[in-house]
C-alpha positions, 0 to 999 in steps of 0.5 A: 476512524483508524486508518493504517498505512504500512509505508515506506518513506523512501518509496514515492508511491509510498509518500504519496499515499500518505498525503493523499490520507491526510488530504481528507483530514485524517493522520493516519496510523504509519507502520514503517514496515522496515522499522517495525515489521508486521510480523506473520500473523499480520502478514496473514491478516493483511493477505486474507483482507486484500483478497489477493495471491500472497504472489501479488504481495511480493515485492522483487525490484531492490529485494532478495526476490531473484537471490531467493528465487522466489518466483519457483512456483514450488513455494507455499503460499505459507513458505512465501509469507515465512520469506516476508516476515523474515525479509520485510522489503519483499512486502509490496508497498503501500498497504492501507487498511480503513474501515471501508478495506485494505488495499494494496495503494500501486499506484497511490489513487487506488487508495481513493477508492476506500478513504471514508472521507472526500479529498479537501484540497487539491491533490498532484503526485511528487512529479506534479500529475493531478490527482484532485482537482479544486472541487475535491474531484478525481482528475482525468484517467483518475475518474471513478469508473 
C-alpha cells in the first residue's frame, strides 16, 4: 500500500497530516513539492483525481497569487496549472493521494477520510486539539458524518 503525500514541512497543516498517516502505521511517500515540484503532468494528474477547480488548487497567502493576479477570471484552467508548475508554492497543501483517493488535507483530519487503515494511537494537532481518542475514534466536531 503507497501512500504519498505532497508536503511541506514548514506548513502545520502540512505536519499534521503527515502524523496523522503514520498514526495508522504507514510511512508514507513525502514529496517535498518546493524541493522537488510534481511537474505538469502530475499537476493534471493530481487536478483530475481531486475532482476539484484547478482554482481551488491555488494556494494565495505567501504566494506570487496577487503579483500574478491570478484571480483574473480570464485564466485557463491550463494557464493556472502552467503558473504552479512554474511557481510550486501556489499549489495548496497537503495533498495525499492513498488507494482509496486523493484529497486535498485542509484541515488535516479530512485525510481520515481516505487512509485504508484505523488510527493506532491517540491523536491531537500541534496546538493540542484532539483528533483521535484512546479508542482509535474521531473526537468531537471531528465524528464522521
Amino acid at each position: 500500500m503507497t501512500i504519498t503525500i505532497f508536503h511541506n514541512p514548514a506548513c502545520g497543516t502540512s505536519r499534521n497530516t503527515l502524523a496523522l498517516i503514520r498514526n495508522c502505521g504507514v510511512e508514507p511517500v513525502i514529496v517535498e513539492y518546493l524541493k522537488a515540484p510534481p511537474g505538469r503532468a502530475r499537476l493534471v494528474e493530481l487536478v483530475a483525481a481531486l475532482g476539484m477547480p484547478v482554482r481551488d488548487m491555488l494556494r494565495q497567502k505567501g504566494t506570487p497569487y496577487d503579483e500574478l493576479k491570478l484571480d483574473d477570471p480570464a485564466w485557463t484552467d491550463d494557464e493556472l496549472i502552467d503558473f504552479m508548475d512554474a511557481h510550486p508554492i501556489l499549489m495548496n497543501r497537503p495533498i495525499v493521494v492513498t488507494p482509496l483517493g486523493t484529497r486535498l488535507c485542509r484541515p488535516s483530519e479530512a485525510v481520515l477520510d481516505i487512509l485504508p487503515s484505523p488510527q493506532l494511537a491517540p491523536f491531537a494537532k500541534e496546538d493540542g486539539e484532539p483528533i483521535i481518542d484512546a479508542d482509535g475514534k474521531r473526537t468531537g466536531r471531528h465524528v464522521a458524518s
